[in-house]
Rosetta silent file (secondary structure, phi, psi, omega in degrees, C-alpha in Angstrom):
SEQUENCE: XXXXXXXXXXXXXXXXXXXXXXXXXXXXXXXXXXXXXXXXXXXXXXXXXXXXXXXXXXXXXXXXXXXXXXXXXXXXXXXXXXXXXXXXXXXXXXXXXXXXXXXXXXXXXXXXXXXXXXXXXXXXXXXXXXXXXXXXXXXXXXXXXXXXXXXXXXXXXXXXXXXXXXXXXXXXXXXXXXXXXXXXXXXXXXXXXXXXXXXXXXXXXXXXXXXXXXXXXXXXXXXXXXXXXXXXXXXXXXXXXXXXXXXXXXXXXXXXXXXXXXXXXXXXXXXXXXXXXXXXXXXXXXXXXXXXXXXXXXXXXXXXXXXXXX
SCORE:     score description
SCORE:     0.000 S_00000001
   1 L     0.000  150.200 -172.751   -4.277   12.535   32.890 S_00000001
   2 L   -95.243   72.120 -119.374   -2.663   15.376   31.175 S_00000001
   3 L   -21.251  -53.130 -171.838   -1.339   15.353   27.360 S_00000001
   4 L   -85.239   17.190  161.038    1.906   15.731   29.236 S_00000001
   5 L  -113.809   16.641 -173.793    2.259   13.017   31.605 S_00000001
   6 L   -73.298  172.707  177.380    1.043   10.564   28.705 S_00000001
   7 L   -64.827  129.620  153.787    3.824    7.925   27.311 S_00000001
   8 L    86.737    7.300 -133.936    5.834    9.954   24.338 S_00000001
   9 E  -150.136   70.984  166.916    4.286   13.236   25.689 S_00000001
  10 E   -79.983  120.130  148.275    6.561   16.181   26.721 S_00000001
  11 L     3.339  -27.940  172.925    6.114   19.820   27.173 S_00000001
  12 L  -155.682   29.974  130.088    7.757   20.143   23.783 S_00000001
  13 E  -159.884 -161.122 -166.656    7.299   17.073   21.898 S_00000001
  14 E  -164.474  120.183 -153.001    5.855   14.366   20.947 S_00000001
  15 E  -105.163  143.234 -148.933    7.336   10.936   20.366 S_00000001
  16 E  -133.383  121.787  171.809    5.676    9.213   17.264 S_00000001
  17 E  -126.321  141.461 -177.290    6.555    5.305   15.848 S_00000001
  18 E  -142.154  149.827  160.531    5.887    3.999   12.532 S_00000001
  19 E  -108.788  170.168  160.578    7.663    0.905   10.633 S_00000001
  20 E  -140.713  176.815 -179.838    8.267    0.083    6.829 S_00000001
  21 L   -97.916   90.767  139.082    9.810   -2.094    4.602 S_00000001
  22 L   -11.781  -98.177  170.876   13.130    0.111    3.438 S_00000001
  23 L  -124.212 -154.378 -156.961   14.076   -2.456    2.214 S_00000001
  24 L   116.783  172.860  151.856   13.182   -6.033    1.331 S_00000001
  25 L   -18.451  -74.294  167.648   10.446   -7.260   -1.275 S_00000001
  26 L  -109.435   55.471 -176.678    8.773   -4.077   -0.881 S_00000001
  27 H   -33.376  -59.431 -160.762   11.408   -1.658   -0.733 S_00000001
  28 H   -70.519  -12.919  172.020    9.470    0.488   -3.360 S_00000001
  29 H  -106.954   20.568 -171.694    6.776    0.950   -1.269 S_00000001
  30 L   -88.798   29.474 -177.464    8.504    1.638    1.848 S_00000001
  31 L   -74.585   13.655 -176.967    8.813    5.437   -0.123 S_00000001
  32 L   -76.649  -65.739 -174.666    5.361    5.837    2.026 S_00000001
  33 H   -67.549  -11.238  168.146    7.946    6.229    4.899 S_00000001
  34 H   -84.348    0.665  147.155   10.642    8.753    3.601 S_00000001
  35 H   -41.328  -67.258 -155.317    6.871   10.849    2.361 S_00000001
  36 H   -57.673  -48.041 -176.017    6.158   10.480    6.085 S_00000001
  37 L   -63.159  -12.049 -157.046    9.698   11.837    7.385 S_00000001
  38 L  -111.395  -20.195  170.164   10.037   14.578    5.042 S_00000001
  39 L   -92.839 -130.607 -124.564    5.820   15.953    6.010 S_00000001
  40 L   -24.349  -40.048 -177.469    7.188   15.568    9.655 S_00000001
  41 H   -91.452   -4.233  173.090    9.807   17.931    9.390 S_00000001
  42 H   -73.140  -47.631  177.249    7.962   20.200    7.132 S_00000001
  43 H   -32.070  -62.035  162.497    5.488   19.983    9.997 S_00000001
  44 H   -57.291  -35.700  153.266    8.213   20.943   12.613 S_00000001
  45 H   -47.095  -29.681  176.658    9.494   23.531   10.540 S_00000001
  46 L   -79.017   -2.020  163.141    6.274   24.902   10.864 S_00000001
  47 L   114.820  -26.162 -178.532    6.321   25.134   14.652 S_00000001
  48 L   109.365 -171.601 -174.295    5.245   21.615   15.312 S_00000001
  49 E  -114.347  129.096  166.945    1.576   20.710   16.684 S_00000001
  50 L    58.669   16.274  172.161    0.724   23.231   20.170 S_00000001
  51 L   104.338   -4.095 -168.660    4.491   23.903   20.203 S_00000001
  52 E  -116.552  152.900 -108.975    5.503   20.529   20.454 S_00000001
  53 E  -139.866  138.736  160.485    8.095   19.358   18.367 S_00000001
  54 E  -106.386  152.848  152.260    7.585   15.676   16.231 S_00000001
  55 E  -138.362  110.067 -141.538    9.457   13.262   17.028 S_00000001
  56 E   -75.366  111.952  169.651    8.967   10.759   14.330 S_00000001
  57 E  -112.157  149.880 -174.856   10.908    7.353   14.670 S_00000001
  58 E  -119.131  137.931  165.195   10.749    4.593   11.349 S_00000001
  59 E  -127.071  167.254 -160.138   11.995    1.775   11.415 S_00000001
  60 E   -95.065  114.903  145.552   13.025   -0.729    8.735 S_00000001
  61 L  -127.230   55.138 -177.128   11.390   -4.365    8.536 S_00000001
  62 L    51.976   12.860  178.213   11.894   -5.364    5.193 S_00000001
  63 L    77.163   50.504 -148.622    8.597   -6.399    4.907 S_00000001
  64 L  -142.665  117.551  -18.761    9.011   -9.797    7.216 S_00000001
  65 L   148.056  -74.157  168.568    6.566   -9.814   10.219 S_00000001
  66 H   -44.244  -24.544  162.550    9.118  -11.165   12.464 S_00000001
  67 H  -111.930   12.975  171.542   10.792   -8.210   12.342 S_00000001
  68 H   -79.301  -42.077 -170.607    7.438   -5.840   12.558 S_00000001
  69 H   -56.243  -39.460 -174.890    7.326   -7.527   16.344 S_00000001
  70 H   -56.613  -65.237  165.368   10.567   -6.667   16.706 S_00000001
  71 H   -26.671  -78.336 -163.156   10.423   -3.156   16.008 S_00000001
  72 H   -52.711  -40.709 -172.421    7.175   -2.553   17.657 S_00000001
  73 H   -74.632  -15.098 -159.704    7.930   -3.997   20.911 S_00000001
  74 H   -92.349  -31.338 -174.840   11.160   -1.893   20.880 S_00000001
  75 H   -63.004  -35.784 -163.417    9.098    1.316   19.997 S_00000001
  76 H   -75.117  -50.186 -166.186    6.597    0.734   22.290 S_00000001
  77 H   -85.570  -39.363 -139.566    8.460   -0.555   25.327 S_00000001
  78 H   -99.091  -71.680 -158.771   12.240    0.818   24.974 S_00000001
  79 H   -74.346  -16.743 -169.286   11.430    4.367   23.032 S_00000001
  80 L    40.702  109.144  173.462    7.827    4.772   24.795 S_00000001
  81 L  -109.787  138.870  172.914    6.320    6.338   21.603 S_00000001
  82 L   -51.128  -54.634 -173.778    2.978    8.003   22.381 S_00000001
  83 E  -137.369 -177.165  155.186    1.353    6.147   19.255 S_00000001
  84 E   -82.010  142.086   93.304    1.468    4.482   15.498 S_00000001
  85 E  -100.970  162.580 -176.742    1.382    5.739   12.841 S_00000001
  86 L    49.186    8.683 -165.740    1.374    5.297    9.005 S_00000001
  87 L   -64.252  159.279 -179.376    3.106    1.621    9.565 S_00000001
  88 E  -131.669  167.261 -168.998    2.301   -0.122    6.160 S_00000001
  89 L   116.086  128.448  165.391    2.170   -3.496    5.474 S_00000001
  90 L   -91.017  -21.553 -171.672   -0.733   -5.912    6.209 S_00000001
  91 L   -76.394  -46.721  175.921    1.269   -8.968    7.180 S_00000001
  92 H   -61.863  -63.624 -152.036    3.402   -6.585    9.878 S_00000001
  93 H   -68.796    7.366 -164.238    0.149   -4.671   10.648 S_00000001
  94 H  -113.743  -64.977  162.363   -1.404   -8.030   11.468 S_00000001
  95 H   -70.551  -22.130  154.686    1.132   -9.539   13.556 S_00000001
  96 L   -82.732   -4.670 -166.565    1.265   -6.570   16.011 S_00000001
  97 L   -59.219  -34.471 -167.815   -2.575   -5.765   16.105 S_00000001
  98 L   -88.915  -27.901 -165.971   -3.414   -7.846   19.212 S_00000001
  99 H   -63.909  -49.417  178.851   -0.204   -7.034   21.056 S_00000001
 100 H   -54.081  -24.369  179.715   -1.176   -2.863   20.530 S_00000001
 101 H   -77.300  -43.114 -163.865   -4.420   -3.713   21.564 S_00000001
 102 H   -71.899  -31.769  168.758   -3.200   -5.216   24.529 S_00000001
 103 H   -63.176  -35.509  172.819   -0.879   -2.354   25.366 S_00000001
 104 L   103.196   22.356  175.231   -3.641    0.291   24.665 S_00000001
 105 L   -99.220  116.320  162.659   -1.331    2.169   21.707 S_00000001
 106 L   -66.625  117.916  174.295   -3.445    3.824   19.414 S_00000001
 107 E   -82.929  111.076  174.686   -2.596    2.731   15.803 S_00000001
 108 E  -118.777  169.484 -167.909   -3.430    5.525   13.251 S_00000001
 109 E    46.185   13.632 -171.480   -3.377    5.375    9.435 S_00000001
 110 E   -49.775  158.117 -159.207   -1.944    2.524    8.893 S_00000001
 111 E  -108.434   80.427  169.563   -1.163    1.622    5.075 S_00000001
 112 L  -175.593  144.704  179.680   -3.095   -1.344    4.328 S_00000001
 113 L   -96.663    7.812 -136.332   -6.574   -1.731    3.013 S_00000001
 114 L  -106.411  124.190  167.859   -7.049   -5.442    4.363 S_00000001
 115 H   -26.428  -78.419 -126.573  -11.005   -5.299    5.544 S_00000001
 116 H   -73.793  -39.998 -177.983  -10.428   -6.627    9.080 S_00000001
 117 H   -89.604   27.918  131.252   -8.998   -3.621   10.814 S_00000001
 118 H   -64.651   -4.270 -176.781  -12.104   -1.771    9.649 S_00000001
 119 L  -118.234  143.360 -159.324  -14.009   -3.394   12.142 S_00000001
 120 L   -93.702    2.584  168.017  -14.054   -1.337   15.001 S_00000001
 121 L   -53.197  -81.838 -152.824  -15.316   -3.998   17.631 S_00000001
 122 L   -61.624  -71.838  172.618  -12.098   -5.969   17.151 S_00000001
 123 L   -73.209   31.905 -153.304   -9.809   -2.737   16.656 S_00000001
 124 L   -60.429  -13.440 -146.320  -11.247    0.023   18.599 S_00000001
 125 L  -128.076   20.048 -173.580   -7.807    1.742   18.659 S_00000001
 126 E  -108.483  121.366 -172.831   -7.206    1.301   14.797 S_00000001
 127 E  -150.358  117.747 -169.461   -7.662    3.623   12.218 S_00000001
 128 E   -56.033  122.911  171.408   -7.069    2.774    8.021 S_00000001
 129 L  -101.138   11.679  178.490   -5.073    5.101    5.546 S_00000001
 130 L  -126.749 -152.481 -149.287   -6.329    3.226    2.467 S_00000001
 131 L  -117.975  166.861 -170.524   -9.562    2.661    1.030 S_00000001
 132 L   -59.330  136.083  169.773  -10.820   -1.288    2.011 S_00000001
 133 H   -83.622   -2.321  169.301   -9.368   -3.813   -0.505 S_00000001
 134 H   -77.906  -37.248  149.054  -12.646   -5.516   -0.303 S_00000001
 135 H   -46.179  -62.338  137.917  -14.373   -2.577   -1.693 S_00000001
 136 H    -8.477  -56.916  173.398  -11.508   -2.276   -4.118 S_00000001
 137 H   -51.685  -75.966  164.117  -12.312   -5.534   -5.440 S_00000001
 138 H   -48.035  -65.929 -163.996  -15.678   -5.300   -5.704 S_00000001
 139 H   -63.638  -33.585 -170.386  -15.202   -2.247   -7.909 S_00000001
 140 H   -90.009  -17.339  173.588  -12.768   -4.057  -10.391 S_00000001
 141 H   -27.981  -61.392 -168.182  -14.907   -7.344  -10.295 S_00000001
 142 H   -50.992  -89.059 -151.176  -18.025   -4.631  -11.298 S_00000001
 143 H   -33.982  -55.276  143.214  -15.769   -3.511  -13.944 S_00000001
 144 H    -6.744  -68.925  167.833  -14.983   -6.557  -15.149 S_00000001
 145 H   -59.131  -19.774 -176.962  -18.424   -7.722  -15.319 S_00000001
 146 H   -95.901  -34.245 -174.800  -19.192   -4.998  -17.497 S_00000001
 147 H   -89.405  -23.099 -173.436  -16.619   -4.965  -19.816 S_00000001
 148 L  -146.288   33.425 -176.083  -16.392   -8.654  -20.212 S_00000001
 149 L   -18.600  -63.032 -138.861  -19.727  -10.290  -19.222 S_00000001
 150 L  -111.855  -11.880 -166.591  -19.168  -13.717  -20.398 S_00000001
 151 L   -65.733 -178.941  179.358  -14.613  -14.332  -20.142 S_00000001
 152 L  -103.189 -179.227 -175.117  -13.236  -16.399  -17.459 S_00000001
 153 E  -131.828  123.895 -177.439  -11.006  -14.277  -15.066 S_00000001
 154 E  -104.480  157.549  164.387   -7.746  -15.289  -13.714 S_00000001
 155 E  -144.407  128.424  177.144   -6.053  -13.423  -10.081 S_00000001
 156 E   -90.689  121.932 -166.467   -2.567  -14.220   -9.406 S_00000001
 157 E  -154.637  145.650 -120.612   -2.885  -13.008   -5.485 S_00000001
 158 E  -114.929  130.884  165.646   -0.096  -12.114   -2.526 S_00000001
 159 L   -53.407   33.958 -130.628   -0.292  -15.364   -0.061 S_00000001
 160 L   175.226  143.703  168.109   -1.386  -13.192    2.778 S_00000001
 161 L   -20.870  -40.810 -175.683   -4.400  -11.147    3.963 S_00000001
 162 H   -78.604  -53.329  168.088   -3.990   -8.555    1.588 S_00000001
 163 H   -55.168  -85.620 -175.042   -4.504  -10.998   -2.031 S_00000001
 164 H   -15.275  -60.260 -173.578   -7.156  -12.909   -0.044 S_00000001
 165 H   -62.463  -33.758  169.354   -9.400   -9.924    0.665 S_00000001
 166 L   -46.611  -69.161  174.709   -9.304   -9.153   -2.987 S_00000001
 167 H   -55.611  -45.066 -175.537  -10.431  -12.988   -4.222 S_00000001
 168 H   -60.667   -5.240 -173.120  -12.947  -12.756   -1.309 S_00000001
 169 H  -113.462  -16.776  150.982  -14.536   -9.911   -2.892 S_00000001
 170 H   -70.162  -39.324 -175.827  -14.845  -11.251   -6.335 S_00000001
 171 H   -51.139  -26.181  164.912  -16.197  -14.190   -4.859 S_00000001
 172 H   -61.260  -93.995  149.910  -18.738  -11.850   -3.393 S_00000001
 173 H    17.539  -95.361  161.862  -19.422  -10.305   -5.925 S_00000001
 174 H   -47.076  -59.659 -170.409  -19.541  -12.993   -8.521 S_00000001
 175 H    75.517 -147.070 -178.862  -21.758  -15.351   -6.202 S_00000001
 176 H   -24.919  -47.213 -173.229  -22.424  -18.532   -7.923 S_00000001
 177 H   -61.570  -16.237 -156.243  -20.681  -17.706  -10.740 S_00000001
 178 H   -90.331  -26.855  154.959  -17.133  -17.380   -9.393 S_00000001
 179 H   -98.441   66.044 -177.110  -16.198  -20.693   -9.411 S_00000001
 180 H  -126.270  -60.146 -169.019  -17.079  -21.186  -12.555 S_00000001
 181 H   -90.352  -31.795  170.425  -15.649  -18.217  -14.064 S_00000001
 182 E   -94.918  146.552  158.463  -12.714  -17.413  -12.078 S_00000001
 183 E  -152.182  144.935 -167.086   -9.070  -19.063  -11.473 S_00000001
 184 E  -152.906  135.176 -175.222   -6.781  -18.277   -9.264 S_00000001
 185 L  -141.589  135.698 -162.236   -3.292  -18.909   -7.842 S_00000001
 186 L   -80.856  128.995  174.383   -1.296  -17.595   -4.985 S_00000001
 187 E  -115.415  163.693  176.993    2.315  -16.874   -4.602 S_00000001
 188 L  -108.031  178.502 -161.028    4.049  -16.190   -1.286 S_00000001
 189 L  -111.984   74.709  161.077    6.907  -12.799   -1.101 S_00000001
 190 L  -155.125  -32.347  154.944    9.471  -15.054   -0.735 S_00000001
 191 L   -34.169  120.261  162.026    9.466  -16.479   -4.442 S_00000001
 192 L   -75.660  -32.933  168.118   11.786  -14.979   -6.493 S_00000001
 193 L  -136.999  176.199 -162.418    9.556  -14.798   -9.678 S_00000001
 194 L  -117.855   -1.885 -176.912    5.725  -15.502  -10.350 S_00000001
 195 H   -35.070  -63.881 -167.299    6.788  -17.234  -13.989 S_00000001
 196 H   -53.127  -47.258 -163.867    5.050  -20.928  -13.200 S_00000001
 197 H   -70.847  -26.742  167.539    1.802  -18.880  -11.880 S_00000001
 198 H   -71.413  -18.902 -139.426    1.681  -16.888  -15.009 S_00000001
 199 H  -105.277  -51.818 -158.318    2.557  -19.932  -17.342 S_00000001
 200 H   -67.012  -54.338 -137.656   -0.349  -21.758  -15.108 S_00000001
 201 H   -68.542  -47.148  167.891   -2.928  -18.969  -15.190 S_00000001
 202 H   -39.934  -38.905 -172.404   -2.454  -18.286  -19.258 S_00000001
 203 H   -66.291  -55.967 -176.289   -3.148  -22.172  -19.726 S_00000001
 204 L   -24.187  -35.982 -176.008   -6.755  -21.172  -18.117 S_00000001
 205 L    96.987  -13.765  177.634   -7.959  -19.692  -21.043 S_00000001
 206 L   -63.010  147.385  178.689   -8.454  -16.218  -19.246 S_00000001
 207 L  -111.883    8.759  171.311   -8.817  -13.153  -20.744 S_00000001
 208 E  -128.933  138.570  171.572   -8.527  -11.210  -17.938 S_00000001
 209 E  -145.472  133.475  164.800   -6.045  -11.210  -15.301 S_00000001
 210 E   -91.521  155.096 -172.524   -5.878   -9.640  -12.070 S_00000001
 211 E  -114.753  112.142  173.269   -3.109   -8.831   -9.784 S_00000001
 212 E  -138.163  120.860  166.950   -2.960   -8.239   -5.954 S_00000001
 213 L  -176.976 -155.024  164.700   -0.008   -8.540   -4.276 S_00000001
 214 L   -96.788  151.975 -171.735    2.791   -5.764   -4.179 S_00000001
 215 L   -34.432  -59.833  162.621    5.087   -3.701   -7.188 S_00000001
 216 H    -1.800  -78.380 -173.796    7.476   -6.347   -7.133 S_00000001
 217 H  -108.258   18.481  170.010    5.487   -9.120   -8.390 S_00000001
 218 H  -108.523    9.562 -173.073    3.096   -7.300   -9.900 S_00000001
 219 H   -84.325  -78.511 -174.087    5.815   -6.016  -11.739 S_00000001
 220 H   -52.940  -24.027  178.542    7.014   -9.637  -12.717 S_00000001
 221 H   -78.193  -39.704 -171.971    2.864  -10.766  -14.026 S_00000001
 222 H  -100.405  -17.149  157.312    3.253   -8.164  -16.578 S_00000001
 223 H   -72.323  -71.342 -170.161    6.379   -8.844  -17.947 S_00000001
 224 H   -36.423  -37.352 -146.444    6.087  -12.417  -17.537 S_00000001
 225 H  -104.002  -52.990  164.481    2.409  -12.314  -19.115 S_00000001
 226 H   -28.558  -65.198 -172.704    4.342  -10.400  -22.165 S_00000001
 227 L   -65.908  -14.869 -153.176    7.227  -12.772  -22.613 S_00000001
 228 L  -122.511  -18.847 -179.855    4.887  -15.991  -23.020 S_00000001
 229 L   100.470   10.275 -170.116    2.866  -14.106  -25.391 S_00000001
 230 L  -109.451   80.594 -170.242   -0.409  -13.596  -23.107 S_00000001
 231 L  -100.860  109.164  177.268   -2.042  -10.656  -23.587 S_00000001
 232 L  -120.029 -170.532  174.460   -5.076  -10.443  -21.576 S_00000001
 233 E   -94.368  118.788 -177.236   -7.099   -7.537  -19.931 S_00000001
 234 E  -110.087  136.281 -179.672   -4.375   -6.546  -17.205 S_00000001
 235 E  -125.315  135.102 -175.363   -5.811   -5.166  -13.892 S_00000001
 236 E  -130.684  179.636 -146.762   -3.512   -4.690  -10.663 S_00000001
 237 L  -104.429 -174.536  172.641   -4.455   -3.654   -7.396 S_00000001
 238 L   -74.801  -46.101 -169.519   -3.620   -0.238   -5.515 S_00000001
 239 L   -53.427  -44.037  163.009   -0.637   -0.650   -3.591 S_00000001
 240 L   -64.307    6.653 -124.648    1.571   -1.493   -6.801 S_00000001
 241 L   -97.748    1.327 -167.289   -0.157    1.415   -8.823 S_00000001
 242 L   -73.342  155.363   72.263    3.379    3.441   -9.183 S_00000001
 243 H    40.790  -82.522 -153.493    4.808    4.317  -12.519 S_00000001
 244 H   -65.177  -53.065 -162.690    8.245    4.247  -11.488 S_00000001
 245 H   -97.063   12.039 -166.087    8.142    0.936   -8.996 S_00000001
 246 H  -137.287  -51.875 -157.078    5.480   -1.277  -11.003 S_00000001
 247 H  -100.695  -31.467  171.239    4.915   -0.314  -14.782 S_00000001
 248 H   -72.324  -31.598  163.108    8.811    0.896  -15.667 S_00000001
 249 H   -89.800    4.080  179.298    9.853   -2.371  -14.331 S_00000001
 250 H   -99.782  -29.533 -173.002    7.653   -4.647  -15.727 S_00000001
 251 L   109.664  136.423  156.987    8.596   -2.414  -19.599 S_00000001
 252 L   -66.084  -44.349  175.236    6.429    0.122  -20.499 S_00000001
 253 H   -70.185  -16.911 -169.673    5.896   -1.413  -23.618 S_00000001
 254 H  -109.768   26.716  161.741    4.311   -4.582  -21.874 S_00000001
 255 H  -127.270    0.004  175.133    2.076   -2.114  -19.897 S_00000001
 256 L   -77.260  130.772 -155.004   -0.113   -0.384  -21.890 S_00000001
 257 L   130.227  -56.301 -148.707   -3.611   -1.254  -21.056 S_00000001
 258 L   -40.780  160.969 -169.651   -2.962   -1.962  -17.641 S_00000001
 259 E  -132.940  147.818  170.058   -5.879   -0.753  -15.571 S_00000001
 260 L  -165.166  136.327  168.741   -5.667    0.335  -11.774 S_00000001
 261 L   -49.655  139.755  122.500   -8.301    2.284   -9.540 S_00000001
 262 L  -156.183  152.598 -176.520   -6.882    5.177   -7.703 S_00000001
 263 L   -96.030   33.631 -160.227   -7.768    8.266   -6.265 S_00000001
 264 E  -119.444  172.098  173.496   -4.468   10.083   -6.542 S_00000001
 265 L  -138.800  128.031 -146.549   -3.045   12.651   -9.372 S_00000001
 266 L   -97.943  120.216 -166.872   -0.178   12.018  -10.621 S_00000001
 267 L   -53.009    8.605  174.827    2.481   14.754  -10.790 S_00000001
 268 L  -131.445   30.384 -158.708    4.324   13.816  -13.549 S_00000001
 269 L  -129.848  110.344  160.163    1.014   13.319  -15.876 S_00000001
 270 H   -47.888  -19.176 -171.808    0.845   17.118  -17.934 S_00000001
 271 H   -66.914  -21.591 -155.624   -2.633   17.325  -17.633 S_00000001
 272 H  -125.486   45.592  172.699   -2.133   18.472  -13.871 S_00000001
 273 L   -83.613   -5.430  179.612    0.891   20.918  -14.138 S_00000001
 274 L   -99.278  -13.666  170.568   -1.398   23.771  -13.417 S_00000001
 275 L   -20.866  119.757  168.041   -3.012   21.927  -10.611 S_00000001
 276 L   -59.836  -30.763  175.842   -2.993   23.898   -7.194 S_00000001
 277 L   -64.333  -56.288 -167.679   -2.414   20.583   -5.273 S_00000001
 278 H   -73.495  -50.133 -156.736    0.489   19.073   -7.742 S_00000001
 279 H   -63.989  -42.008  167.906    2.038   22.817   -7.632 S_00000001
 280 H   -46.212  -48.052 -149.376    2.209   22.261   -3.489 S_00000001
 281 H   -63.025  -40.350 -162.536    3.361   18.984   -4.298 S_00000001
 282 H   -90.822    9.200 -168.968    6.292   20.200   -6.069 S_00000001
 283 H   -91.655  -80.666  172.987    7.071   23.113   -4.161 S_00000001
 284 H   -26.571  -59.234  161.243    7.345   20.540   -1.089 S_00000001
 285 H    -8.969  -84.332 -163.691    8.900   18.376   -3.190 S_00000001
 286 H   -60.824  -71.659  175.745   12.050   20.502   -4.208 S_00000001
 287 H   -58.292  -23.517  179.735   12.600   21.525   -0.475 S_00000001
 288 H   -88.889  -58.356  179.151   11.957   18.412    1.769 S_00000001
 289 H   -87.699   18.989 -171.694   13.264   15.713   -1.178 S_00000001
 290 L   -61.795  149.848  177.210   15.775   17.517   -3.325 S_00000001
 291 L    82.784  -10.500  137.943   17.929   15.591   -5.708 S_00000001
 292 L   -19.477  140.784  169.875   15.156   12.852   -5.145 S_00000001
 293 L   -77.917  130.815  165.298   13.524   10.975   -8.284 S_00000001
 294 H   -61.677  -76.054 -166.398    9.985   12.607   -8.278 S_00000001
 295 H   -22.702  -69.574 -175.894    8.558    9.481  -10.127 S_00000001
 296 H   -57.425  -32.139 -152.719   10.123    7.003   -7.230 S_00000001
 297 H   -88.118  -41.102 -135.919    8.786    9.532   -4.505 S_00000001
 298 H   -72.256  -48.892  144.897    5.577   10.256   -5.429 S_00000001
 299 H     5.557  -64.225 -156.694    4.345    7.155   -3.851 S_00000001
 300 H   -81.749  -22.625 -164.150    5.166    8.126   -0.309 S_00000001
 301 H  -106.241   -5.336  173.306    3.795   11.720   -0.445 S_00000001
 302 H   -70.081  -44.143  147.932    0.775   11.610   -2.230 S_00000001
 303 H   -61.127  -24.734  166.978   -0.432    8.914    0.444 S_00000001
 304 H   -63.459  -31.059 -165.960    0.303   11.605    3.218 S_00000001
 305 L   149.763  -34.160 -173.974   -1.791   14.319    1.711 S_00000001
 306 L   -77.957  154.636 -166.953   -0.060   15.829   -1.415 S_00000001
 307 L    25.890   57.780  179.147   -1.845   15.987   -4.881 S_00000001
 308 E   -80.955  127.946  174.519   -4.727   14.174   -3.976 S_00000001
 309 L   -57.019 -151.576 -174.226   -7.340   13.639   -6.749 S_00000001
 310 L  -114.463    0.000    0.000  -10.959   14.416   -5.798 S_00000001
């Protein structure tokens, strides 16, 4: 078959579907997708890929599953998009996985770290844009372990595939030790605050507490951990890791300390104004996103490609 008699596959373009949450719970992280629209059209300014033109469509589904199906089935069946890309979310990316399998639509990059669509038996047609959260885990457990050999540990963790891979990987980790040492309680993204789970988790006696979920409510652990007077060793996971949508809304003052893993560099940090990457970034920036907060943006374009650490 020929690029150009494939689904989404014209002589001069090429039709492209991805969803996010706009808005919703995790609004702040659907800035992955205006990142994505704004490197498509720098792409197309740029001639496009072989001449062909993208044409990128996003759609919003607030971060609700039920309306990832929706979407998907419309993209797939209605708009005939060649492929996926970038959709983020693991609870959306989860509930469409088998139907995309079954259609034979390649999914690429998708924005979730949750271990299972790493395995490529199951997912042949899948391909990850973040680093595993089970690895992830494992690295702050290690940390943990190092820094604090003997404390208990608490993890406040997002009801859903994405917390879960986290606790499974201290538990890994830890071995024997983890229920011993560990406590941990789940909220679902439908809660309006995480107050009772911090109020329980503080009672624990921990002196450390981890976060996995999304900005939102990881947002809400660190104030909330503040206001009661709980100052522990605070660790959160990557997807909340923003400045702008996680540690300015939680108070700055009730974030210093906080610790989070990432490989990105962040463009508003002085150390990297001379940077060759961050100078791209901001060059891109000014023309694709003007009048844009850099802080809220950086999120979406830094996962695409711009200022990437080493």
């Amino acid at each position: 078959m020929r690029a150009a008699d494939a689904p989404g596959v014209t002589p001069t373009e090429i039709k492209i579907g991805g969803v996010f949450p706009f808005s919703g719970p995790a609004s702040s992280i659907g800035l992955v997708g205006r990142g994505t629209l704004a490197y498509v059209q720098s792409i197309n300014d740029n001639g496009g890929i072989l001449g062909r033109k993208i044409n990128y469509i996003a759609l919003d589904d607030a971060y609700s599953p039920p309306k990832t199906v929706e979407h998907v089935r419309k993209l797939i069946e209605s708009d005939e998009v060649a492929f996926m890309f970038g959709q983020l979310g693991t609870p959306g990316n989860s509930a469409v996985a088998k139907y995309l399998a079954v259609k034979n639509v390649p999914t690429l990059a998708i924005v979730t770290g949750s271990s299972k669509f790493a395995n490529a038996k199951d997912y042949p047609l899948t391909t990850t844009g973040l680093v595993s959260y089970d690895t992830e885990g494992k690295i702050y457990a290690k940390y943990l372990s190092r820094t604090q050999p003997t404390a208990k540990y608490a993890i406040l963790f997002q009801n859903d595939d994405l917390g879960k891979d986290y606790v499974t990987a201290f538990r890994t980790f830890l071995g024997a030790d983890f229920d011993r040492r560990v406590v941990t309680t789940a909220y679902d993204i439908t809660e309006p605050t995480v107050d009772s789970q911090a109020v329980s988790l503080k009672s624990s006696g921990a002196e450390a507490l981890f976060v996995s979920g999304t900005p939102k409510f990881a947002a809400r652990a660190i104030r909330k951990a503040a206001e009661i007077g709980w100052k522990p060793m605070i660790l959160i996971d990557f997807p909340p890791s923003s400045v702008a949508g996680t540690l300015k809304p939680a108070g700055l003052e009730n974030s210093i300390g906080v610790i989070v893993g990432t490989t990105n560099k962040d463009p508003n940090d002085p150390k990297w104004q001379q940077d060759p990457g961050i100078k791209a970034y901001r060059a891109f920036f000014e023309k694709y996103l003007a009048g844009a907060d850099m802080e809220r943006r950086q999120l979406g374009l830094v996962r695409r490609g711009f200022g990437r650490g080493p």
